[in-house]
N, C-alpha and C positions, 0 to 999 in steps of 0.2 A: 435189594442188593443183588439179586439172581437173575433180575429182567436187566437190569444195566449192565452185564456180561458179555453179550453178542453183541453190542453196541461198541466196547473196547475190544474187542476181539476185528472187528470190521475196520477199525479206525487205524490198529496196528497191522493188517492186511494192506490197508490202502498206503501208508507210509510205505511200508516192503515193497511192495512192487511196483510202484509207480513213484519213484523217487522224485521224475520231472515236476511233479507238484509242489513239493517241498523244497529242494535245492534251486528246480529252474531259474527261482524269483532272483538268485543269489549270485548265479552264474555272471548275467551282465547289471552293470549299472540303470537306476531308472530312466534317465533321459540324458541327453549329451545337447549342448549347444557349440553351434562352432560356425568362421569366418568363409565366408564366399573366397577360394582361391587358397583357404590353409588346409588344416589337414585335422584328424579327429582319431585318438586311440579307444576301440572297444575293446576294452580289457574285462579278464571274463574271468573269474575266479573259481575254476575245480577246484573240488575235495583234492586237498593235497597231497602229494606223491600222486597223481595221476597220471598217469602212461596213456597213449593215447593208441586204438587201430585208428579211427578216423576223425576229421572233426570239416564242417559244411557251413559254411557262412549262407544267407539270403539276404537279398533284401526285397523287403515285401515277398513274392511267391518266384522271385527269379533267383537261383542259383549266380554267385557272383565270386566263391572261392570256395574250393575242394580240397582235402590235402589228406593222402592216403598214399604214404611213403615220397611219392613227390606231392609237386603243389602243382595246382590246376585254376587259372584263377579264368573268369569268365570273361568271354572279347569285351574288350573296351576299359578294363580293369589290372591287364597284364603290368601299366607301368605304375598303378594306381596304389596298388597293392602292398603293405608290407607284413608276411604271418610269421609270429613268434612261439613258436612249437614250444617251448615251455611252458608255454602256459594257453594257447591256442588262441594268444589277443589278437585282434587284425587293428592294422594301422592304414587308413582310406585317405590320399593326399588328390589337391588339385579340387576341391570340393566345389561344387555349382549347388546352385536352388535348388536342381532336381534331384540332389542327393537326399533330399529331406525326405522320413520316411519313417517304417517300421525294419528292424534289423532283427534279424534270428541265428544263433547259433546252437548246433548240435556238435556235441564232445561224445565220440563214442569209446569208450576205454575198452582193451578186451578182454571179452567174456562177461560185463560188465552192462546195467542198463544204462542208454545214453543217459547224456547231461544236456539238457535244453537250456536255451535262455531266448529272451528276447528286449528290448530296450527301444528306443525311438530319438532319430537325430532330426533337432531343428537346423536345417543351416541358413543365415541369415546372409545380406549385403552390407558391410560395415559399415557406418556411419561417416560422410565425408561432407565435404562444402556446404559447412553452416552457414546462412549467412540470413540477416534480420534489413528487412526494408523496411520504411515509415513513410505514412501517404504524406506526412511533414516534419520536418527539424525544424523549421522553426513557427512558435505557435503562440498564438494570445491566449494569455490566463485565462481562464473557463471555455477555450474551447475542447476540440476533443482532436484524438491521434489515433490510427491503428498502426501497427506494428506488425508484422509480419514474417515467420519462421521457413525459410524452408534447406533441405537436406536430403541427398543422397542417400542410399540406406535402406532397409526395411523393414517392420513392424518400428515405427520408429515412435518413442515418447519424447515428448518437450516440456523443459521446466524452463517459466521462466526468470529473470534476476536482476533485480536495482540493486545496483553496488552487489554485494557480496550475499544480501537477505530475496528468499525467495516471494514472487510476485502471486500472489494469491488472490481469486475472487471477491468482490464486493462489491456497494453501491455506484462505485466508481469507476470500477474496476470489471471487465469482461473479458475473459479466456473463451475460445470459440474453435470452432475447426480442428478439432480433436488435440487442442492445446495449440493446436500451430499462430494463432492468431491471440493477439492483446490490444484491446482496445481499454481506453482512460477517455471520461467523460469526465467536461469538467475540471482540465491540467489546471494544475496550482503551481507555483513555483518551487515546490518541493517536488514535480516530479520530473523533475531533470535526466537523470539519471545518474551514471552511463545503465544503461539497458543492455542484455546481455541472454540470447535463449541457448538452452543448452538441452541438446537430442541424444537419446541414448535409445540401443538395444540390446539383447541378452549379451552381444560380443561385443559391443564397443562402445564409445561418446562421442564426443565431440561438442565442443562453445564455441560459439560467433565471437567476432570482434565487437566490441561496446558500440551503443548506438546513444547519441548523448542528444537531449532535445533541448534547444534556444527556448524559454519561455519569457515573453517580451510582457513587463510589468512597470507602472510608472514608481518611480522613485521619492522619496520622502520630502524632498526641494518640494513638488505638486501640493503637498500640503501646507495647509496654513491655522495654525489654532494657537490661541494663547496660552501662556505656559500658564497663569493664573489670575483667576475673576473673582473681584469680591465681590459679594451679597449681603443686602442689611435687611434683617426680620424683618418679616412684614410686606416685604417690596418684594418687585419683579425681576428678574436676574436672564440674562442672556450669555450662551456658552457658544464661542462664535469657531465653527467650522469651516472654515473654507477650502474646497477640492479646486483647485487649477488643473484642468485637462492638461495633457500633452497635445500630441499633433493630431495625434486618429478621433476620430468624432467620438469620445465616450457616450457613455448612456448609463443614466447613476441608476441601477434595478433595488438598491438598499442604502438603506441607511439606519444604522443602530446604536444607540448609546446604553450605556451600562456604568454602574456606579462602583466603583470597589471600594469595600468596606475597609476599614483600619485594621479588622480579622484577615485580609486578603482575598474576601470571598470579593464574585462580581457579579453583579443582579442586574438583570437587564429590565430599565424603565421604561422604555419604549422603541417601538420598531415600525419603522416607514417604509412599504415593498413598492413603492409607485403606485401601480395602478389597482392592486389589491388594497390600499389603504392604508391605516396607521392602527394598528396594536398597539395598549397599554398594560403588559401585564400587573397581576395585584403584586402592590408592592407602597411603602407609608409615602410614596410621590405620586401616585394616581390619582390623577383630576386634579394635580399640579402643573402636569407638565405637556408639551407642544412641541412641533417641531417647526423649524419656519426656513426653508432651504434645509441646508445640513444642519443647523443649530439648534443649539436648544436651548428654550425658554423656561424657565420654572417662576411659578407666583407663588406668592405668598411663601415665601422663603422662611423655612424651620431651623436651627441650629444643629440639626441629626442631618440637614442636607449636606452640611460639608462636607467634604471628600474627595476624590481622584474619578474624576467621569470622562470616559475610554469611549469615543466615537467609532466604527467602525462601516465607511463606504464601500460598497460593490458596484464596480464601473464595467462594461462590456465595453470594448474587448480588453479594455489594459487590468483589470484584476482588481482585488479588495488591497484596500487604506486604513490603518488606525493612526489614531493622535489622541493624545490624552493633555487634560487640562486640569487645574486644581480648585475647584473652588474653595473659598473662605471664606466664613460668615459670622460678622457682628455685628453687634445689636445697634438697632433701625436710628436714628437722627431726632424724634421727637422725646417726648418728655420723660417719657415712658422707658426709653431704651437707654437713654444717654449714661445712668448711673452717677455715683456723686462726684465721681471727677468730671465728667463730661456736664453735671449740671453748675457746677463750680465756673469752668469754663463759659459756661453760655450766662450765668449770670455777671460777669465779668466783662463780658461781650453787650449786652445789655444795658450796664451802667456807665459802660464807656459811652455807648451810643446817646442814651438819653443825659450825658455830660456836652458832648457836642451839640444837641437839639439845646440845650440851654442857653448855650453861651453862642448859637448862632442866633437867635431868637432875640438873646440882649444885645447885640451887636445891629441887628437890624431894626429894633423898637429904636437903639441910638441915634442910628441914622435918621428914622423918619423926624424923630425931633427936631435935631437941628435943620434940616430941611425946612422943617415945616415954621420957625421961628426963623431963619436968619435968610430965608430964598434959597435958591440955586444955589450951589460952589461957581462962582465965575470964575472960567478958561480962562489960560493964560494968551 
């Protein structure tokens, strides 16, 4: 308790006499931001009821206003100037870049230890002529686009904007040039826009006008698939796709079918990438199924195969296609499959047939007879 004495005895010395340490921080604000051309109040907060003999504006180490019964403000600052002796705030208009800096004031009250401060102004160029260029407006599906931000202004940030939600990084997706730049690899037809970049600094914003992108895609006429194909157990089954190009040279890079379940799920059976080859992942159709063009073949045909089978083509430069088809499947045409109405039928079919083998057979044993007993029929 006795050693930690002169340690509080030191610490309430240092507060007394040297108040600058304690109040200085309090005097100005920590930092001010303000416009190229506006103007910036340092308001400076004494202990209250303070009277003043003197009080010294700087900035950085140069004396820039005085005021000790009159005002004295330093060349180049006379019309710039405005001090409010109540309280010792300076108000600095017409502001440039080179205003930026460290600011000090001393409040000397009399008889009294001064009052220091000090604070620091950024002054920036506010934000003007947004505007977004595109190395294309109009573009084929899976190519790619950049975009480009530029603006007036300085320390300037860019965000940018589809519709109303902001444009963020990914596989697709590339922000470059310290935000100023957007590049999309890979345009779909959902990225139309309108596109929108929008620059801010500590004083100001500003948004470009919307930049909207053409993305040129073939239309659902190009396709061609059956709305639905039956299939009989046992047998071979073809699900027939057909892509009709438009005008530009396509080039099919995919082709992919997928099965959706009655649950709504959708399971991809197989995948053709051209020149990488043909994928079957595991799934109860594997080592069923083929593709022959866009179509698809499945053998030996199960009853769990029916369902909704969703093709889906990737054409360069006009963009990816789906069509969907139904298959149906029942049981196969032999003896096996037919069931007792279907065998009911077929033997009904059978006894009519060997009813006609009878009675053509007794009709032609007739003929030969009489032929053969009374000669020719003589013509008339």
């Amino acid at each position: 308790m006795t050693s930690s004495r002169p340690l509080l005895v030191l610490l309430w010395f240092i507060h007394v006499t040297i108040p600058g340490l304690t109040e200085g921080a309090g005097v100005l604000p920590d930092g001010l931001n303000a416009a190229v051309g506006g103007k910036v109040m340092f308001t400076t907060t004494p202990t209250p009821g303070t009277t003043f003999q003197s009080v010294n504006w700087k900035f950085g180490a140069k004396d820039i206003f005085t005021w000790n019964v009159n005002n004295f403000p330093a060349l180049g600052y006379e019309d710039r100037i405005t001090f409010f002796l109540s309280t010792g705030s300076l108000e600095l208009r017409n502001l440039a870049l080179t205003d930026s800096g460290e600011y000090s004031v001393t409040i000397v009250p009399p008889g009294e230890r001064p009052q220091p401060g000090n604070t620091r102004l950024d002054v920036y160029e506010p934000v003007s002529n947004v505007m977004v260029t595109s190395s294309s407006t109009e573009l084929a599906e899976f190519s790619s686009v950049s975009l480009s931000c530029s603006s007036s202004g300085s320390s300037l940030s860019f965000l940018w904007l589809n519709s109303s939600s902001e444009v963020t990084g990914s596989d697709r997706v590339q922000i470059t040039d310290g935000g100023s730049t957007l590049t999309i690899v890979n345009v779909t037809r959902y990225d139309q826009g309108p596109f929108r970049c929008r620059v801010s600094n500590p004083v100001s914003e500003g948004t470009s006008d919307p930049v909207t992108l053409t993305i040129n895609f073939l239309e659902a006429q190009q396709l061609k698939m059956e709305p639905e194909v039956t299939g009989y157990l046992g047998e071979e089954v073809t699900l027939r796709y057909q892509f009709i190009p438009g005008p530009k040279d396509d080039i099919i890079s995919q082709v992919q079918w997928k099965l959706k379940t009655p649950e709504g799920e959708e399971i991809t059976i197989i995948v053709s990438r051209g020149e990488s080859g043909v994928s079957v992942p595991e799934t109860f159709l594997k080592g069923r199924v083929k593709i022959a063009e866009q179509s698809l073949i499945i053998e030996d045909v199960e009853m769990r195969d029916a369902g909704s089978y969703i093709c889906s083509v990737t054409a360069f430069p006009s963009g990816a296609f789906e069509g969907t088809t139904k298959l149906v499947v029942k049981e196969g045409l032999g003896a096996e499959g037919l069931g007792s109405e279907g065998l009911h039928i077929l033997a009904k079919i059978i006894t009519a047939g060997l009813f006609v083998l009878i009675v053509g057979t007794m009709l032609a044993t007739t003929l030969f007879i009489i032929r053969k007993r009374y000669g020719p029929v003589p013509s008339d």
